[in-house]
N, C-alpha and C positions, 0 to 999 in steps of 0.2 A: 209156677210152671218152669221146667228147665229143660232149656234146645240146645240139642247140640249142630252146631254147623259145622258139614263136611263138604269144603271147597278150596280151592288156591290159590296162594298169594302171586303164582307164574305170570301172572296179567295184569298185577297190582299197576296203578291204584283203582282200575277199572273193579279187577275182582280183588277180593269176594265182594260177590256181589250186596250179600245181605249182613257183614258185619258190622254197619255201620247203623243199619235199624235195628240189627237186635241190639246194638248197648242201648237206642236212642228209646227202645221198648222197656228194654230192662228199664231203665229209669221211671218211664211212666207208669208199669202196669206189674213190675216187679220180679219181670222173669230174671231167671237166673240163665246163663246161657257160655257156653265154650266154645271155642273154634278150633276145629282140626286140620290141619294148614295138610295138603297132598303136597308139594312144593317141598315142602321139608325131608318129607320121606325122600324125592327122587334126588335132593342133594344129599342125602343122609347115603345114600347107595352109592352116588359117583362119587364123594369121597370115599367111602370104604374100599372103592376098587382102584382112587387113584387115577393117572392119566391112563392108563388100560379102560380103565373103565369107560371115562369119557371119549376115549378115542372107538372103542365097542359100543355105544352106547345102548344100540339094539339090542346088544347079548345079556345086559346088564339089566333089563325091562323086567324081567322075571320074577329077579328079588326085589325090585322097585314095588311091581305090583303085591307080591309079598308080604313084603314089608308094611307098604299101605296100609294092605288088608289086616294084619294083627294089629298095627297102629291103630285103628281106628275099633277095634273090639276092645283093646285096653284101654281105650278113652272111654269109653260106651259105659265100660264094666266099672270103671271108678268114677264117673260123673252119673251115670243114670237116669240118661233124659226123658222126657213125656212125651218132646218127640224128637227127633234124629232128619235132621234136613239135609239132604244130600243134592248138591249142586251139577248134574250132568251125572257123574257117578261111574264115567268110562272103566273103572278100573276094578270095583268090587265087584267081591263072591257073592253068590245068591246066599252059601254057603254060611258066610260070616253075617250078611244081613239075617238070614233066618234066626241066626243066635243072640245077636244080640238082641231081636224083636223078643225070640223066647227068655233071654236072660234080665231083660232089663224090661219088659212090657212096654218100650217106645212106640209111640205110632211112628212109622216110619214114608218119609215125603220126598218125592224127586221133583225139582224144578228143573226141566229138559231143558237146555238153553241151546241145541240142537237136536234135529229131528233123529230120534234114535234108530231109524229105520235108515240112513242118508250113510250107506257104505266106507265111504272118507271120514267120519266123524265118529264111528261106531265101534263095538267092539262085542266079541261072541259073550265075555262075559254083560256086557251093559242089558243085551238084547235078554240073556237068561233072568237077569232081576226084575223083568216087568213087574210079572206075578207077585211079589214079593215083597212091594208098595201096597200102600195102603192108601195112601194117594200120590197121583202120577200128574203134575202140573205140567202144561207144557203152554208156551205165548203164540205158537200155530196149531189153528183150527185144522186144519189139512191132516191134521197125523192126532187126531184124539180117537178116531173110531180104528185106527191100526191098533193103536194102542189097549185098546178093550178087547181087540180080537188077540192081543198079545201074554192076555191074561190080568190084565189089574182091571180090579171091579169098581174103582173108584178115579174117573180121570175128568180134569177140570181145566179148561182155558181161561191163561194166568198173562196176561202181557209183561213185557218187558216195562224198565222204567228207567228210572235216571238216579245219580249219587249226588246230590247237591251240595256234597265236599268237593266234589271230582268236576262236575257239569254245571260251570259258569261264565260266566261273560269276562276275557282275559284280555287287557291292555297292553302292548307292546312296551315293552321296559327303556327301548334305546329307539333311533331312527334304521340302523342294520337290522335289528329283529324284526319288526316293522316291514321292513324291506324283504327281509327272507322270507315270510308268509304271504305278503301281498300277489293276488289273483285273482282272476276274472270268475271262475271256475274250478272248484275243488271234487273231489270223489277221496274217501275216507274207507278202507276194504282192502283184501285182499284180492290181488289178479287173478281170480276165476277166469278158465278160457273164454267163458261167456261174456265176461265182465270185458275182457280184455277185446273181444270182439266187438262190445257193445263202442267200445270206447276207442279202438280203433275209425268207426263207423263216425264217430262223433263228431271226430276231430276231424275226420276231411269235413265233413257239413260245416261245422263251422267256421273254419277256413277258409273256405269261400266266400261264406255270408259275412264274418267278421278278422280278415287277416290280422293277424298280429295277436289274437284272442291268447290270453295267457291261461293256460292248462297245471291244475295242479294233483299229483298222483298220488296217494299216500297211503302206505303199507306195505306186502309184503310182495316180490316177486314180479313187479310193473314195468322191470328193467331186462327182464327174460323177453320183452317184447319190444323187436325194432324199432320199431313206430311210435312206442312209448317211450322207451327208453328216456328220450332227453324231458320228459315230464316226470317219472318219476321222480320222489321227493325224500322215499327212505320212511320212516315209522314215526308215528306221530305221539307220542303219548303223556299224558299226564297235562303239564303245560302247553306242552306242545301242541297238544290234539286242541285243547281250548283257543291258542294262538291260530291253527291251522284255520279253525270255522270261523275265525272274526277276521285275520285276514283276508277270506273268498267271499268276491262277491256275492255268488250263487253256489249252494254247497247242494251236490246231485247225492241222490238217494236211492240205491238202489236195493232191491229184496235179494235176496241170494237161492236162487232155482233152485238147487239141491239141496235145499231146507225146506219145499213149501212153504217160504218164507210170505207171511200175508203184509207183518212189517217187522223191524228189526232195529237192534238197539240203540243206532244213529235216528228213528224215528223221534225219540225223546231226547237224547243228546244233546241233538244237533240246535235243535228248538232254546233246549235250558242254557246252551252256551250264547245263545245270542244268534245264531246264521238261521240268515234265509234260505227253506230249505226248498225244493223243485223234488219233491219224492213221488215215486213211480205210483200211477194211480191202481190201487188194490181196495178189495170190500175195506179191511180191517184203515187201511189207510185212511180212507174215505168217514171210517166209523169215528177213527180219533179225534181227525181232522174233516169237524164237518164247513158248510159254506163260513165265511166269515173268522177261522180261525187262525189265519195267519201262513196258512202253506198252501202251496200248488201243486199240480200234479201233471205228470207225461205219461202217454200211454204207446209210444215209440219215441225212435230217434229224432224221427220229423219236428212233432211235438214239443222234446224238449229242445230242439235249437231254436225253433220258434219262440219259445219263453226265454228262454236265454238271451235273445237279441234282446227279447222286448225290454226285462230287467236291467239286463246292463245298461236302455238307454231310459230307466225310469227309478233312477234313484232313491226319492221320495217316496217311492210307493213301494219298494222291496224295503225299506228301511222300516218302513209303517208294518207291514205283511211280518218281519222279523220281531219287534217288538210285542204283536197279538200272537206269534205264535210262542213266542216263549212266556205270554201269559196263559195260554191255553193249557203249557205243560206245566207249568209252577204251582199256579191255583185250580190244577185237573185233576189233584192226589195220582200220581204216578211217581212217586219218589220208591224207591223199593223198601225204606218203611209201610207205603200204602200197600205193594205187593205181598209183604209178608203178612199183615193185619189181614189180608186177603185169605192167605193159606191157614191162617189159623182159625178164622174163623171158618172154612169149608172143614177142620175138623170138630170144630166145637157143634157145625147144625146136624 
């Protein structure tokens, strides 16, 4: 069998998401498989235009998407795969997918890794290729039956999972490292206004209940807001994201509204890196993570500050609760090896 994967290194070493199980398949079961990096094109374009370019960058989107788009039919056409895994896919023709389906008989597979109906995430081209899958994976239930009505005949709920290169339990190197991660309370996301609201709300509650509670913010745009501001932490990744959850004592879990997010990809992460996680209570949550598996759950603000005090004065038993939950997702088959073994076999039944 030979896959071709079309996704980008812009997020590494998070993404791609599934290059690390196809070598790890290739090896056991013999696929042959390439990686079409999108990342490359949209450096390939602001070089070619220079600091104009970069400084345009919007004007520049054009030939980016362009460009993309025949990159990845020239890949198509000279490697020939069985099937064609497209990772989000914000940026392709229906146009080009129809061709290489006709030129190369690939099955061709999107794994949604947002909700492609969610305005902010979306794009007219994304929305035109429903149809044009042959199968249409997505890890929220909430947007499968949109998607049928979008035109693809064949749509399946695929959860997220975890890189077990990427998502593990990280020791602080020095006594300042150490020091720079350490808190009471972490959140890992970007500052959605809701998020930012949520979390606004938080920090008075718990201020009261526990003055001095250390606050930790991590990602993007958390310093656009007052009140956060001096919690912001700046972006966390790779190392860092691993130091960030073994650092916090309590790492919060939030879904993201304008995804219909039921759970999301810190659901596994957070677990495989070692942190005790307090994730908002959802069916899908609830499903992962049934009684006894090592996580908790808040259904408000109330809620979670109530947990919050308790853990921070129960040591012993968030240390215990973090240990089952990162056996839950270790020995749960959720590595995106399991994911993909997933999609291959929804084509093979």
């Amino acid at each position: 069998m030979r896959i071709l994967l079309g996704d980008t290194t812009a997020y590494a070493p998070s993404s791609p998401l599934f290059a690390e199980a196809l070598r790890e398949l290739g090896e056991e079961r013999g696929y042959r498989w390439e990686f079409f990096d999108e990342a490359a094109y949209t450096k390939l374009m602001l070089d070619r235009y220079g600091i104009a370019g970069r400084i345009l960058r919007r004007g520049v989107r054009p030939a980016v998407v362009s460009a993309t788009n025949l990159g990845l039919l020239a890949r198509a056409r000279r490697f020939r795969p069985d099937i064609l895994l497209i990772v989000k896919g914000r940026d392709y023709w229906p146009s080009i997918l129809r061709r290489i389906k006709r030129e190369t008989g690939a099955f061709l597979v999107n794994f949604a890794t947002d909700d492609p109906f969610n305005g902010k995430t979306t794009s007219r081209h994304l929305l035109k290729t429903i149809p044009v899958y042959d199968l249409y994976a997505s890890p929220r239930r909430a947007v499968l039956e949109d998607i049928r009505r979008a035109g693809c005949r064949r749509v399946a709920y695929v959860r997220f999972g975890y890189k077990p290169s990427v998502h593990y339990p990280e020791t602080p190197g020095t006594p300042e490292e150490e020091a720079r991660f350490a808190c009471d309370v972490a959140f890992i996301g970007g500052a959605d206004s809701d998020r930012a609201a949520f979390f606004e709300d938080l920090l008075g509650r718990l201020l009261k209940q526990l003055p001095g509670v250390c606050l930790a913010l991590y990602g993007g745009y958390w310093a656009l807001y007052p009140r956060l501001r001096d919690f912001a932490r700046g972006l966390a990744v790779g190392r860092d994201y691993r130091l960030a959850i073994s650092g916090a004592k309590v790492v919060v879990n939030l879904v993201r509204r304008a995804n219909r997010d039921g759970h999301v990809m810190r659901t596994f992460e957070v677990p495989a890196c070692g942190g005790f996680m307090l994730a908002e209570r959802t069916h899908e949550h609830e499903e992962i993570f049934p009684a006894g598996s090592g996580v908790d759950f808040f259904g408000s603000v109330e809620e979670l500050v109530e947990k919050i005090a308790f853990y921070l004065r129960n040591d012993d038993a968030r240390r215990r609760m973090a240990r089952r939950a990162r056996e839950t997702v270790v020995f749960g088959r959720h590595t995106y090896k399991d994911r993909l073994g997933e999609l291959v076999d929804l084509l093979s039944a």
